[in-house]
N, C-alpha and C positions, 0 to 999 in steps of 0.2 A: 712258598710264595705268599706274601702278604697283601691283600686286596683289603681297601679301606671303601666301606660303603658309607657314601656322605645320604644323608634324609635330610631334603630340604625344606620341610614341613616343619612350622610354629606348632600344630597341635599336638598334645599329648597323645591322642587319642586318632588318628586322622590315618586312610585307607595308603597314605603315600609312606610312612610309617609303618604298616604290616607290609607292605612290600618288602620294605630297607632290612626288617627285623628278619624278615625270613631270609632273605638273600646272605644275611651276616651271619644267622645260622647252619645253614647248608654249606657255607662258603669258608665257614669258620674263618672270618673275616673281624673287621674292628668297625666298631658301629658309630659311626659321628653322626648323633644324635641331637639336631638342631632346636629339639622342642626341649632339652636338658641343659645342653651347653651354653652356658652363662660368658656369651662372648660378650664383649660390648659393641656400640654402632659403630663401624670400623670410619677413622677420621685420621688416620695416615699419620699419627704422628706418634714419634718414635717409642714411647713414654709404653704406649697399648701392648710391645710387645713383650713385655715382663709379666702382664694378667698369667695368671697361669692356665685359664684357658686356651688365652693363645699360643702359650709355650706348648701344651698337651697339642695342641691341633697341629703344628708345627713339626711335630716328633712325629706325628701320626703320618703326617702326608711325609716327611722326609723316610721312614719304614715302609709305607707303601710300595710295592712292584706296578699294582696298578688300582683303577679306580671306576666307581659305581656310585655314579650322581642319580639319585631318584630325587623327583621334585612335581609338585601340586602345579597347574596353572594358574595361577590368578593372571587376572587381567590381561590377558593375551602374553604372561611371560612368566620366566621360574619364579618362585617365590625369591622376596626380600631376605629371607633367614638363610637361605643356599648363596645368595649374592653376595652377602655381607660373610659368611664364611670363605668364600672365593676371596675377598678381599686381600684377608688374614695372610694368604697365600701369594708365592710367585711362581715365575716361570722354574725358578729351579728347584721346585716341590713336582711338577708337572711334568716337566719336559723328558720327550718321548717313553712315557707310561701310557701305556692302554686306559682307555679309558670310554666305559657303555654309558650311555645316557637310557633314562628310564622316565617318564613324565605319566602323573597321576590326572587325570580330567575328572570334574565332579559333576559336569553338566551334559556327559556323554558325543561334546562334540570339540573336544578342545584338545589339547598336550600339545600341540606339534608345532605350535608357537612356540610353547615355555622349550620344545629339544630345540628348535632352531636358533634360542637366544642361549644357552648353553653349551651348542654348538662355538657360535661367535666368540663367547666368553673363553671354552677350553681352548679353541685357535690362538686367542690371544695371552693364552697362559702356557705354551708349545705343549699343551698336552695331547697325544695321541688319540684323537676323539674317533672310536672305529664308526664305519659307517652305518651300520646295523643300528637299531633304535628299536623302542618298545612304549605303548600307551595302553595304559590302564583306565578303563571306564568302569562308572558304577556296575555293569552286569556282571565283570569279569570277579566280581567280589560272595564269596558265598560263607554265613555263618565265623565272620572275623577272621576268614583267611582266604586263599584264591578259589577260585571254579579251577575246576580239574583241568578243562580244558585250556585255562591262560595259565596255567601251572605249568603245564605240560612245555608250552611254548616258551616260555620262562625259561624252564628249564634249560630246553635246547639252544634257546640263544646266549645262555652264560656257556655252555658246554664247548660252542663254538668259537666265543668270546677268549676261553683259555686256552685251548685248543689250539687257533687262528693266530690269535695277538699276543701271548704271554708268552714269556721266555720260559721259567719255568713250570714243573705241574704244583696244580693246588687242588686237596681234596674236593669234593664237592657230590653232596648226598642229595641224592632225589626224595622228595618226601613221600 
């Protein structure tokens, strides 16, 4: 099984980012990496989808069995870099793959905006959005990787994620 984990975070460096890396590594998964990926600002018109990022990203979600949107809150929604990759995208990249939502809060009272507008968005791309959901707050972060304890939690809720939603199995190592 091939699980594409999207990081909807502009920063190189940014806490929604160690989530996506680590999930891509345990999951041995494909890392769509929005603070790398050289898409352009998506404007619908046909010419865009020759860029060879978006040819890459295309291939990615079309190899996909399922999917893992981690994304920052800003301003009460997913980021811009996660939306504008959605774009790239249609339903028939999407449509009924599993698919966990993951949102990063930096202000310790936020994500559940940015899943509920990613929610909308996967509905509208017939992706499988399971109902399960997960937020990450600054505390849950210890020495550039998780606290044991949202690790743990982590853990269990991808285990259930493939378990639950996923047609086939796919490795997946507990750290």
């Amino acid at each position: 099984m091939n699980i594409a984990i999207i990081s909807g975070t502009p920063r190189k460096n940014g806490l929604t980012k160690v989530v996506a890396k680590q999930l891509a590594h345990k999951l041995k998964g494909t890392l769509v990496d929005t603070s790398v990926l050289e898409l352009p600002l998506f404007n619908g018109e046909e010419e865009q989808g020759r860029h060879p990022s978006v040819q890459w990203l295309r291939r990615v979600a079309e190899e996909a069995d399922a999917f893992i949107w981690v994304s920052p809150e800003y301003h009460n929604g997913m980021s811009g870099a996660l939306k504008n990759v959605l774009e790239f995208l249609s339903s028939h990249h999407f449509h009924q793959k599993p698919t966990l939502l993951l949102a990063v809060s930096g202000g310790g009272k936020g994500g559940i905006n940015a899943l509920n507008q990613m929610r909308t968005v996967g509905r509208g791309l017939y992706a499988d959005v399971v109902p399960e959901q997960l937020i990450f707050d600054p505390i849950d972060f210890r020495s550039g990787g998780l606290s044991e304890q949202k690790e743990t939690k982590l853990d269990q809720l991808v285990r259930d994620f493939i378990s639950n939603r996923c047609q086939e199995s796919v490795s997946f190592s507990s750290m």
